[in-house]
N, C-alpha and C positions, 0 to 999 in steps of 0.2 A: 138789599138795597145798598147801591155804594153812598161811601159820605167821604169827608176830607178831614183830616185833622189839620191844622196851621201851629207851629210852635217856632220864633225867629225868622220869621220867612221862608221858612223850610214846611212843606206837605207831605201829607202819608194820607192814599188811599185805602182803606178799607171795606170791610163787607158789615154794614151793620146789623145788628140781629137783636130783636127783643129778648126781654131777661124775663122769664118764669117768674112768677112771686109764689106758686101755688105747688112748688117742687121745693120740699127739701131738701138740703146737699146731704147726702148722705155719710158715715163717717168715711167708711174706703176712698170717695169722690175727694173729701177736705182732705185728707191725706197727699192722694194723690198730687191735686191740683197744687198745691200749697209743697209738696217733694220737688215739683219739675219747675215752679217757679222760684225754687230757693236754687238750685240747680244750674236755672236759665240766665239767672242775677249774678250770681255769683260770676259767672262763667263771662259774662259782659260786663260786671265790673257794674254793677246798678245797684245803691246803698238802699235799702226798702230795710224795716222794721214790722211787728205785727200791729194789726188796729183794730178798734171797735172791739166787736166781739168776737173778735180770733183771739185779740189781746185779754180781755177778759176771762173767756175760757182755758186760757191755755194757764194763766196765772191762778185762776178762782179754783179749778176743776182740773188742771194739770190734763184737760183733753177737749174736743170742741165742742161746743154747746151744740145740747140735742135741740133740732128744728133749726136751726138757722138756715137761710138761705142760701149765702153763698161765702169765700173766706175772704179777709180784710186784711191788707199790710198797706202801708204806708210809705213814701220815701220823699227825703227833701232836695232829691236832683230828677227832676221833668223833663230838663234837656238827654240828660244820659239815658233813662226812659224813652224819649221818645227818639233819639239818635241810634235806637236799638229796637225800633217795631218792628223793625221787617226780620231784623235777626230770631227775633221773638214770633213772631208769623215763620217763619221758614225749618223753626223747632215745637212743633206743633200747638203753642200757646197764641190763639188767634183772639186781636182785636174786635171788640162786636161792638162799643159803647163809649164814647166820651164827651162827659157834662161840660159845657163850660166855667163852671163851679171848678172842675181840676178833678174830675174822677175818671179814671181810665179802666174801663172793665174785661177784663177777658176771658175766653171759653176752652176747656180742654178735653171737652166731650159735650154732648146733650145736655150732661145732668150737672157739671158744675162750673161755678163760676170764681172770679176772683176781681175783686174789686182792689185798686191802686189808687189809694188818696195821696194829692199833693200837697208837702207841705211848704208854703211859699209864702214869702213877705206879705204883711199886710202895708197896705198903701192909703189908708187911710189914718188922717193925723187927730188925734192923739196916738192910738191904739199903735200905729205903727213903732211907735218907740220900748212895746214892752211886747208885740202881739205877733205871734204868726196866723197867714191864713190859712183856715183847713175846709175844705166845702162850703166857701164864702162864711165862714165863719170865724173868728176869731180866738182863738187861744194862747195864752201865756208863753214866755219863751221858757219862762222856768222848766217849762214839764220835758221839753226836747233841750236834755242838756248833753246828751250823749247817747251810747248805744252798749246795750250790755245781751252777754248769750244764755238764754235757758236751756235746759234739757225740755225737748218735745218733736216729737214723732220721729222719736229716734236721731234727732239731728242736735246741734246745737244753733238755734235758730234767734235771729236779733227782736230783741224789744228795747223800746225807750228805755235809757238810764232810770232807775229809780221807777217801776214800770206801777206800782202801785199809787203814784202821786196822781199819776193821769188818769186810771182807773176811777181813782175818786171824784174827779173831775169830773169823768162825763156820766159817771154811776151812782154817786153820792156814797156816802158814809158805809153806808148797808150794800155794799158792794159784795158783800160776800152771802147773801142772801138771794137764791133765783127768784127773779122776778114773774117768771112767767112768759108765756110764748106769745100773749097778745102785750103783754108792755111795753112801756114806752119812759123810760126813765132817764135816761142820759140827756145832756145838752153840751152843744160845744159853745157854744158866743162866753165870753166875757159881758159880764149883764149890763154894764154899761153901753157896748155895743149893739147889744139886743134892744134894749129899750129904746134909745135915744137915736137909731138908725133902722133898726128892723123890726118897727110895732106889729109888720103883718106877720114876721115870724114868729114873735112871741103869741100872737092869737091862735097860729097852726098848729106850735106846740102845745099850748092849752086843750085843743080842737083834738091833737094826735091822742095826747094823755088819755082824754075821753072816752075815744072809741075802739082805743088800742092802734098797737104798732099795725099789726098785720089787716086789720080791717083801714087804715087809713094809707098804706102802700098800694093795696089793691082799687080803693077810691081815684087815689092819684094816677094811677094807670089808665084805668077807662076814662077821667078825664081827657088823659094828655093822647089816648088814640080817637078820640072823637073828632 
């Protein structure tokens, strides 16, 4: 199904494609995908870092965590992103997915996936004076104060400065403890924001905690195709 993306007044059609919840990325697949998108970035000059739980693994476990879905980088220029789709479509890394939230997902086979969180001003005042936004969420500017290189998958690949602050952030203390394949432990908002702006999110995460991550992404799917 085609769809449009809009960034500046500028469009890029794509082919959109649902995303598997029920397929593991396999280790060879996060390699790969995560080789040709360091490769594809570099090569256009498109600043990304790792996130979530690429960043996690790659830091906790020096390799990706086993079960995950798909891999996670990040990056704080959207425009240079998306002023490079079609160079990205035209080197086999194809657009299939993007949230209005600011997540940009892409396919490089069947089996894997990579997700592209934007990281962009928050425009809500107070929060905007100390907060970036990251999938309508809120986080500190302290934690992206720069970019530093790890050794992983052979490459020297970018993570946030100080890459364990933000770990803790969305992991808690016990970050160096596996949580398990159905958990649900992280949060992004600044609790400030979460409470006094987003009471429904704070009940979902409540709601997510309960029934697990992976039982509460698949709820949300069959939701959102009915």
């Amino acid at each position: 199904m085609k769809e449009t993306v809009t960034y500046n007044g500028k469009s890029f059609e794509f082919e959109a494609e649902k995303m598997s919840l029920d397929t593991v990325i396999t280790h060879a697949d996060a390699e790969t995908i995560l080789c040709t998108t360091d490769d594809l970035f570099n090569r256009f000059g498109i600043p990304y870092m790792l996130s979530s739980g690429t960043l996690l693994g790659a830091i906790r476990d020096h390799d990706f965590i086993k079960g995950d879905f798909d891999v996670d980088i990040q990056t704080t220029d959207e425009g240079k992103l998306f002023d490079n789709l079609q160079n990205l479509e035209d080197n086999g890394l194809h657009l299939i997915r993007v949230e209005p939230s600011g997540v940009y997902s892409f396919r490089l086979n069947e089996r894997c996936y990579i997700d592209c969180y934007i990281i962009g001003p928050a425009k809500k005042f107070p929060w905007s004076m100390y907060c970036y936004k990251v999938h309508d969420c809120y986080l500190p500017k302290n934690l992206f104060t720069g970019v530093e290189y790890i050794d992983f998958v052979g490459r020297k690949i970018p993570v946030p400065k100080n890459p364990i602050k933000l770990i803790k952030w969305w992991y808690g203390k016990d970050w160096q403890v596996p949580a398990g394949k159905n958990s649900y432990y992280y949060h992004y908002d600044v609790w400030s924001h979460y409470i006094f702006v987003n009471p429904k999110d704070t009940m979902k995460q409540i709601f997510r905690k309960i029934i697990g991550n992976k039982n509460y992404l698949r709820l949300k799917s069959k939701l959102k195709n009915k």
